[in-house]
BADOPA-972410 format. One line per 4 residues: number of its first residue (from 1); for each residue y, z, x of C-alpha. Coordinates in nm, 4 decimals. Each point is the difference from the previous one (the first is absolute). Example, Ala and Ser with C-alpha at 12.3 -4.5 7.8 and 13.67 -1.06 7.14 Angstrom:
// BADOPA-972410
1 = -0.4500,0.7800,1.2300 | 0.3440,-0.0660,0.1370;
END
This chain:
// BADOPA-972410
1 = 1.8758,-2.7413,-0.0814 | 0.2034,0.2241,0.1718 | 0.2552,0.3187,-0.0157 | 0.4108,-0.0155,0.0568;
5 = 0.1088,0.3422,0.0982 | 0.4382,0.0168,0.0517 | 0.0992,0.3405,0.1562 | 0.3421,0.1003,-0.0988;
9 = 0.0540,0.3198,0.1870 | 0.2958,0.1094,-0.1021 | 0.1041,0.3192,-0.1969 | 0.3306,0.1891,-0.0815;
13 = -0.1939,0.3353,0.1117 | -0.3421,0.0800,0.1647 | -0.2540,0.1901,-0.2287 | -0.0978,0.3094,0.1925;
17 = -0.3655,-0.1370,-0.0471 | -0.0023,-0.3530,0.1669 | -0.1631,-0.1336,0.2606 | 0.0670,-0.3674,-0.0449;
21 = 0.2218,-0.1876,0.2332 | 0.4011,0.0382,-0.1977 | 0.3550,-0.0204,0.0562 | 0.3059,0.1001,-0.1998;
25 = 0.2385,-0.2650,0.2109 | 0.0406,-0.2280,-0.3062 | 0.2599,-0.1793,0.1220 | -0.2511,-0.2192,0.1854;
29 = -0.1861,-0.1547,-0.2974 | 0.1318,-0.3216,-0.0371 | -0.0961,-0.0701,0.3955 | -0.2765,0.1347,-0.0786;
33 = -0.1183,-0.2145,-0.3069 | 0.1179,-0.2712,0.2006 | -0.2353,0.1248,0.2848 | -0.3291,0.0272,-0.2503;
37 = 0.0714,-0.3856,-0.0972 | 0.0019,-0.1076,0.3872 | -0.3186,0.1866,0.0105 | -0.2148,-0.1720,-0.2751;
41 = 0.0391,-0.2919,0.1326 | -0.1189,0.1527,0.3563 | -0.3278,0.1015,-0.2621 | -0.1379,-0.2857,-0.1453;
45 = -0.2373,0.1064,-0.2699 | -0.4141,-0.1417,0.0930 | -0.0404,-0.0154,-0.4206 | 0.2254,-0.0146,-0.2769;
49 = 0.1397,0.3797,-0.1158 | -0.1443,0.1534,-0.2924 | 0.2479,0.3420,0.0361 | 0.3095,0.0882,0.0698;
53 = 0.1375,0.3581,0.0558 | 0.3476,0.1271,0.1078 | -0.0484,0.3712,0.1430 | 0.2012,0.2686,0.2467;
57 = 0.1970,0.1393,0.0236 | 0.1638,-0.0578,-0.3274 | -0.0048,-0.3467,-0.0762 | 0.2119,0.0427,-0.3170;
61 = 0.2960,0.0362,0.2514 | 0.0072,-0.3688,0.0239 | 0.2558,-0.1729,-0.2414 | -0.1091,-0.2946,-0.2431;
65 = 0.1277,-0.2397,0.2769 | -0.1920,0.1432,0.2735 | -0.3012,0.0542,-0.2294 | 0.0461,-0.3954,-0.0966;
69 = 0.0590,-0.1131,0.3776 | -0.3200,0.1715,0.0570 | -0.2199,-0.2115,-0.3210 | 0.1845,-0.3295,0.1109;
73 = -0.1091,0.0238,0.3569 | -0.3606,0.0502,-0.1478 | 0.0383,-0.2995,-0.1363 | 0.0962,-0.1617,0.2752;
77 = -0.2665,0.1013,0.2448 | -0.3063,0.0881,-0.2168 | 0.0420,-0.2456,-0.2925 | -0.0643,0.2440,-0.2763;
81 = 0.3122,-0.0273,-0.1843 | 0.0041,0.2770,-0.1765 | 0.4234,-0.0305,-0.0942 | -0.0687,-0.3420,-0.2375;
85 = -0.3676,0.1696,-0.1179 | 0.0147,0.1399,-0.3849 | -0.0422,0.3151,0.0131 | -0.2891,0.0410,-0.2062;
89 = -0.2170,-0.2817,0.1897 | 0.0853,0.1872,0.3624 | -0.3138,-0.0803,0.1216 | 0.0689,0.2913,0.3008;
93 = 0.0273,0.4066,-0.0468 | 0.3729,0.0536,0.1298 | 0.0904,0.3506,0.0377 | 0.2853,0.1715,0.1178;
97 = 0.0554,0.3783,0.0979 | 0.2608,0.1614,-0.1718 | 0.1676,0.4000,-0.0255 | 0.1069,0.0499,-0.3636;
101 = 0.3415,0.0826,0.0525 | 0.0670,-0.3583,0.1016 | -0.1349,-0.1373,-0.3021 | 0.3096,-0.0024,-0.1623;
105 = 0.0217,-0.2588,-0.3392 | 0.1492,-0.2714,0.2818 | -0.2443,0.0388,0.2151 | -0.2733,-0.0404,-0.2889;
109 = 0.1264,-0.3071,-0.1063 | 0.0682,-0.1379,0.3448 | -0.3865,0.0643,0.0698 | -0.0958,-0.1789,-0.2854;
113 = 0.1651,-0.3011,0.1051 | -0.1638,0.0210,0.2946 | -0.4091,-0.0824,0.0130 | -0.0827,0.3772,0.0493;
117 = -0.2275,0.0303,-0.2409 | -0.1412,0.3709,0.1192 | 0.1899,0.3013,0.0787 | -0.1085,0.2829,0.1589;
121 = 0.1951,0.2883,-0.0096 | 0.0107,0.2919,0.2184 | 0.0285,0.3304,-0.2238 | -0.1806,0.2254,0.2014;
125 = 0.0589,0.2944,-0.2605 | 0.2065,0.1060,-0.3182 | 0.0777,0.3347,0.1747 | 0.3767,-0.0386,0.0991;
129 = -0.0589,0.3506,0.2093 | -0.2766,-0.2433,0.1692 | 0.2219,-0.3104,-0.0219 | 0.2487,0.1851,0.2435;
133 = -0.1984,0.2017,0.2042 | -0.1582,-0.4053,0.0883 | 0.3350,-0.1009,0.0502 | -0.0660,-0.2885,-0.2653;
137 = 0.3176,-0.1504,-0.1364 | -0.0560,0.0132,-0.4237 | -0.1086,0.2688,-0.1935 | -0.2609,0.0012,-0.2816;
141 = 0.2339,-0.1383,-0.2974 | 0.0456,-0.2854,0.2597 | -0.3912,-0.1021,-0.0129 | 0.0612,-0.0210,-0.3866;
145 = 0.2798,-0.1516,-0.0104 | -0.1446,-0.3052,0.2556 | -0.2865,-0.0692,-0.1832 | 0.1698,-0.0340,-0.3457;
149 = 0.2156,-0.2275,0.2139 | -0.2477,-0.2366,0.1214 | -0.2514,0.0102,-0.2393 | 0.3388,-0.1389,-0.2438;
153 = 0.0749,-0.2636,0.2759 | -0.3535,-0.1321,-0.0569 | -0.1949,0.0776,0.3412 | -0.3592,0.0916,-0.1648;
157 = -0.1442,0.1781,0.2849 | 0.1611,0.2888,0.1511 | -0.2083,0.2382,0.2441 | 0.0846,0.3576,0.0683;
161 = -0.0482,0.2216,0.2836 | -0.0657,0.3980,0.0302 | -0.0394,0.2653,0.2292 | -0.2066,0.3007,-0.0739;
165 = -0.0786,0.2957,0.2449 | 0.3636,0.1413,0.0536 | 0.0632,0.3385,0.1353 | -0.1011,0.2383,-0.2825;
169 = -0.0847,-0.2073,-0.2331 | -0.2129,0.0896,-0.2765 | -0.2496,-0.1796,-0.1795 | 0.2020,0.0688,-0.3504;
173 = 0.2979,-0.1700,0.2082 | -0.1450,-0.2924,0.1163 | -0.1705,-0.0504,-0.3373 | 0.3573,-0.0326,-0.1736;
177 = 0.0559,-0.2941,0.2963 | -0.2984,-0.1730,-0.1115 | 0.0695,0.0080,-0.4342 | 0.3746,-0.0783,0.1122;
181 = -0.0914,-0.2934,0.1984 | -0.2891,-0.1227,-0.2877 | 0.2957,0.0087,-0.2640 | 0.1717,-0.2781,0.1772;
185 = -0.3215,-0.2494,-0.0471 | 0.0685,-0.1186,0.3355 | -0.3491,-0.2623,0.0716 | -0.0572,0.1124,0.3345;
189 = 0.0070,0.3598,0.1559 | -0.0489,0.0863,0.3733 | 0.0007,0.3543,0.1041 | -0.0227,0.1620,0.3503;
193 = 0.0144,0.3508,0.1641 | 0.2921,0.0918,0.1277 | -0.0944,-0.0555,0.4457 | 0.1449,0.1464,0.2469;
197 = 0.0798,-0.2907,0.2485 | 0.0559,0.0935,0.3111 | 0.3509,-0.0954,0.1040 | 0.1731,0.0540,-0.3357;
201 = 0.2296,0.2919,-0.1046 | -0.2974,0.1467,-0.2623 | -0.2529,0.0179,0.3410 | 0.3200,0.2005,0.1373;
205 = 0.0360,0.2539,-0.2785 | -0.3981,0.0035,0.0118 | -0.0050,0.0871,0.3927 | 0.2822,0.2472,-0.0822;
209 = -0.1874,0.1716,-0.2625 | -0.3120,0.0461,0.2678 | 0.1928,0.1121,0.2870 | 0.3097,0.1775,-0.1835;
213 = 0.0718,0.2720,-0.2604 | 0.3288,-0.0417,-0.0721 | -0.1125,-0.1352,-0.3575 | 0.1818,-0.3361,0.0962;
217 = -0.3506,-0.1988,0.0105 | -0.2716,-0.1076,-0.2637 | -0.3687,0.0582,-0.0879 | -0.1666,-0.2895,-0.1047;
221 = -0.2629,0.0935,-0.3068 | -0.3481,0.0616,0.0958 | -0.2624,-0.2768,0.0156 | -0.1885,0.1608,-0.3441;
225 = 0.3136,-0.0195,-0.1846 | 0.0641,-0.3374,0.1310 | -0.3538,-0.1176,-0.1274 | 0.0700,0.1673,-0.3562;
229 = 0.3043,-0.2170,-0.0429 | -0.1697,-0.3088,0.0951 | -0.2817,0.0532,-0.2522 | 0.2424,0.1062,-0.2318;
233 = 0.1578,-0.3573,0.0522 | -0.2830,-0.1848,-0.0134 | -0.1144,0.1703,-0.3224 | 0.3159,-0.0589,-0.1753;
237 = 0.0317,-0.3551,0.0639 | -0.3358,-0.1178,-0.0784 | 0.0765,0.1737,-0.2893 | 0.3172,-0.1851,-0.0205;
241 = -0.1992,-0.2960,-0.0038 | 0.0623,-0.1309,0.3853 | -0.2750,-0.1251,0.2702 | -0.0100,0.1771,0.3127;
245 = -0.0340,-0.2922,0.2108 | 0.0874,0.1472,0.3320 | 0.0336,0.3140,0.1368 | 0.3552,0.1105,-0.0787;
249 = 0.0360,-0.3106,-0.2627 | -0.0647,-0.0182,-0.3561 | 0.1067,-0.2985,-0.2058 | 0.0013,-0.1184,-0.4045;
253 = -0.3375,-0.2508,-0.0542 | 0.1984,-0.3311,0.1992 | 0.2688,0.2083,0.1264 | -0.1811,0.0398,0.3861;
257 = 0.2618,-0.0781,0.3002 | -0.1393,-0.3100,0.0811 | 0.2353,0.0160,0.3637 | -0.1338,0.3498,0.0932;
261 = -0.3424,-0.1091,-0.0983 | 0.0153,-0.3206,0.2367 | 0.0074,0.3207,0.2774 | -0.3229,0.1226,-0.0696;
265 = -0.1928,-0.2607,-0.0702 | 0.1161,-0.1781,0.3062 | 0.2316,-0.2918,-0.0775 | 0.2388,-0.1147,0.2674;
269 = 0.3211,0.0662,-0.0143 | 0.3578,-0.0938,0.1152 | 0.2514,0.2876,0.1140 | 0.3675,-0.0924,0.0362;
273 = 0.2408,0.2771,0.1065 | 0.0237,0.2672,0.2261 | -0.2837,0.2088,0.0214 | -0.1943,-0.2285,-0.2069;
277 = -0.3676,-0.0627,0.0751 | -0.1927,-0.3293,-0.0168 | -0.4069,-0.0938,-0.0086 | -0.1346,-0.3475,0.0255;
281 = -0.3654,0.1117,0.0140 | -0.0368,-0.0576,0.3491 | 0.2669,0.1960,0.1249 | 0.2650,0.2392,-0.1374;
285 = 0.3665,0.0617,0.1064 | 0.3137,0.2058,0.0001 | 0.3632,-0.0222,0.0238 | 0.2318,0.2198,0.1930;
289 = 0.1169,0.3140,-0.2254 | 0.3706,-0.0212,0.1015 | 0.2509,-0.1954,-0.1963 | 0.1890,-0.1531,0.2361;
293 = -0.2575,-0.1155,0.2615 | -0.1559,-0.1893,-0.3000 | 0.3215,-0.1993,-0.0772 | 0.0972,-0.0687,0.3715;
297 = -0.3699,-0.0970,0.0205 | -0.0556,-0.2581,-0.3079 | 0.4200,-0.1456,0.0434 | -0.1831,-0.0868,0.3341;
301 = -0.3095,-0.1662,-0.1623 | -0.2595,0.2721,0.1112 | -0.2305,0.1800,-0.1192 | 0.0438,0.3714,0.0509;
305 = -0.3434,0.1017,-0.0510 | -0.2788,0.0926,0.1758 | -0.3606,-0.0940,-0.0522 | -0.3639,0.0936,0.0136;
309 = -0.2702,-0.2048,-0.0100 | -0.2781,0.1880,-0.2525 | -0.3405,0.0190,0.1070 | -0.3742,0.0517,-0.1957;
313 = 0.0411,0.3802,0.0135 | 0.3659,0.0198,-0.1052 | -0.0189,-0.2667,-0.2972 | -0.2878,0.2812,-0.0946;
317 = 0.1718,0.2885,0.0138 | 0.2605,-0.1819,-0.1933 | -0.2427,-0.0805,-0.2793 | -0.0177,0.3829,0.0318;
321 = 0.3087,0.1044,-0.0802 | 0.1318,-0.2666,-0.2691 | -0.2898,-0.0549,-0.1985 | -0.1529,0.3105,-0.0287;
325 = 0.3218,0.1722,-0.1494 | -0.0732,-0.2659,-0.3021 | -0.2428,0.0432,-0.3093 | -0.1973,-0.2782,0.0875;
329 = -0.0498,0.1045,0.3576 | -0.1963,-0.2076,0.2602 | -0.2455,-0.2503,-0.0691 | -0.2870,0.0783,0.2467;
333 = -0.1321,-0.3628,0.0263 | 0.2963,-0.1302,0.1095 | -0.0475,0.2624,0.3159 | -0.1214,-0.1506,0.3323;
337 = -0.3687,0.1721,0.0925 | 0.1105,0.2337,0.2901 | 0.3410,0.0960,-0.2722 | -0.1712,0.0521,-0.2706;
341 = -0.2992,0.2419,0.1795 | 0.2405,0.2020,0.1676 | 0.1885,0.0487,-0.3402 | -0.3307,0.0915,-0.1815;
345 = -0.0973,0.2175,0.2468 | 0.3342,0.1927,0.0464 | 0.0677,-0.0072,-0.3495 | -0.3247,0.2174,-0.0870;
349 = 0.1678,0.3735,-0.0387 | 0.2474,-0.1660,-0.2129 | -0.2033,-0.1449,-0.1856 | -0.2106,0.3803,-0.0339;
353 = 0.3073,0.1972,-0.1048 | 0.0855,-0.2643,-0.2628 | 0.3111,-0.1346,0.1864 | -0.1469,-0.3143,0.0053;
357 = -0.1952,-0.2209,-0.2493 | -0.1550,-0.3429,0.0430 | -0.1112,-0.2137,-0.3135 | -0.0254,-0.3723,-0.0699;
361 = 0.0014,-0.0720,0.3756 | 0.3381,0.1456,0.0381 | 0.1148,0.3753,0.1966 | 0.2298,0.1338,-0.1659;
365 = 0.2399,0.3868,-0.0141 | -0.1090,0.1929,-0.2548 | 0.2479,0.2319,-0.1743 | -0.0661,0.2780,0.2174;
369 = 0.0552,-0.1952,0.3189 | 0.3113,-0.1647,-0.1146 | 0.2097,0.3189,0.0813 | -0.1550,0.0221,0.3741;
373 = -0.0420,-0.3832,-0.0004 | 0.1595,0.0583,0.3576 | -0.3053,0.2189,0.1180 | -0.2668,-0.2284,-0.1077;
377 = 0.2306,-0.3357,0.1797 | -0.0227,0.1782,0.3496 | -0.3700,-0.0010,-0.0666 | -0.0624,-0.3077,-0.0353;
381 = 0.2539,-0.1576,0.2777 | -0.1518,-0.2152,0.2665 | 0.0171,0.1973,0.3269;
END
């Protein structure tokens, strides 16, 4: 089985957060649909596709006809159908991303014509002081208002995402975020720290803060605080009744993202769209991150990708850093001698300070080394 990942990069503004490849020129989108048909068939999938997912960008920028060009072309090249499936017996996760302000009743109903049968919906916080200073488009009556809106248009899984860490933000804060955000019943929640990427307007004010005291900058919160408010998460979810199945996931019992979880366990997948990645077990590639040298290049009939060939040590480290951020971790049998050694042996202080476990044949994060999951990776990496 394998993955469909469809970038759709553009966006009416640029979060002051994001480092993913956008553009607000939305006049191109019909060329560019047109582009990401041209390109399937350039990707033949190896096995048939067991998910689908539409992400950016902000993929609910498309219109219904776009959206539908995109599901009939599917069709076309990867013989799913998923148009002429009932919805109900979609035998494929199908997810689209979605802001909440374009959720509007229309769009609701348009998507459930559609075979999206997953939404997942980028709140990031029910702060609207937050809401702005991310330069995010809705505000928190928006979130609200969108799922009320698409749980009535019958989509029965709808995902939500939120940021915790911001600039003086306070545990009681963050805490209102969380019981705001478990009042919606949404079945899947993924939550991140806010990052400072470098390259994006909040590294700026960051830099400006360091270097700067003209007050114009920020402070990110301190790497204790940080940790409170991911326990505090985790806590209040499992309380709430949802698995924490990967590090920044947590999901309703049957409610997992089957797409994301195709990542880490090491399914291939198919990338279509600027920027998008793809990984065929053998090798992995890339398209160009520019908009227009992706259209001139698949109207041509290329590729515009590059590609690496992955060797023993790199498909290792990979196991590293996918499966290891879930709750089932790695399965040590299934580790080539000289792999699995090196891992035991490296693993060792982790395993001391309790930020590492191993049970039933499997290694695994413990709670404590979920939060500095990133530490105990660079350990364990194949150099």
């Amino acid at each position: 089985m394998a993955g469909l990942y469809i970038h759709i990069p553009f966006c009416k503004s640029r979060c002051i957060y994001c480092g993913f490849y956008s553009t607000t020129l939305l006049t191109w989108r019909d060329r560019y649909v047109d582009a990401l048909c041209k390109e399937m068939a350039l990707r033949p999938a190896s096995s048939p596709l067991s998910t689908i997912y539409l992400g950016g960008g902000t993929p609910s920028l498309l219109t219904p006809r776009q959206l539908e060009q995109l599901f009939h072309n599917i069709n076309k090249v990867y013989g799913c159908n998923p148009l002429s499936a009932d919805k109900d017996s979609i035998p494929m996760e199908i997810t689209i991303e979605c802001n909440p302000d374009d959720i509007t009743p229309e769009f609701a109903k348009d998507l459930a014509q559609l075979p999206v049968n997953r939404v997942s919906m980028g709140a990031q916080t029910f702060n609207d002081d937050r809401l702005r200073f991310l330069r995010r488009r809705h505000n928190s009556q928006q979130i609200s208002l969108a799922m009320q809106r698409l749980r009535q248009a019958g989509i029965g899984n709808v995902s939500i995402d939120l940021m915790f860490g911001f600039p003086q933000e306070t545990l009681e804060e963050w805490e209102t975020d969380i019981r705001q955000a478990l009042s919606l019943q949404p079945d899947h929640i993924s939550a991140y720290s806010l990052m400072y990427e470098e390259g994006t307007p909040l590294y700026d004010l960051k830099a400006r803060s360091q270097y700067q005291e003209d007050g114009g900058g920020v402070t990110p919160v301190d790497e204790e605080t940080e940790l409170h408010m991911y326990s505090l998460l985790t806590d209040r979810l499992a309380a709430a009744g949802y698995e924490h199945y990967e590090i920044s996931n947590w999901a309703r019992p049957g409610y997992r993202s089957r797409h994301n979880s195709s990542y880490w366990q090491g399914v291939p997948y198919i990338g279509i769209g600027a920027a998008a990645h793809s990984f065929d077990l053998l090798t992995r590639s890339w398209n160009v991150s520019n908009l227009f040298q992706y259209m001139k290049h698949i109207e041509q009939g290329q590729l515009p990708s590059e590609q690496e060939t992955l060797d023993d040590d790199t498909r290792y480290n990979d196991l590293i850093t996918t499966a290891l951020r879930t709750c089932e971790g790695i399965c040590l049998d299934q580790i080539e001698e000289k792999y699995r050694s090196y891992l035991l042996d490296n693993a060792q202080s982790s395993l001391t300070h309790g930020l590492l476990t191993i049970d039933n044949g499997r290694i695994r994060l413990t709670r404590q080394g979920l939060f500095v999951s990133d530490d105990v990776m660079s350990d364990l990496i194949y150099v």
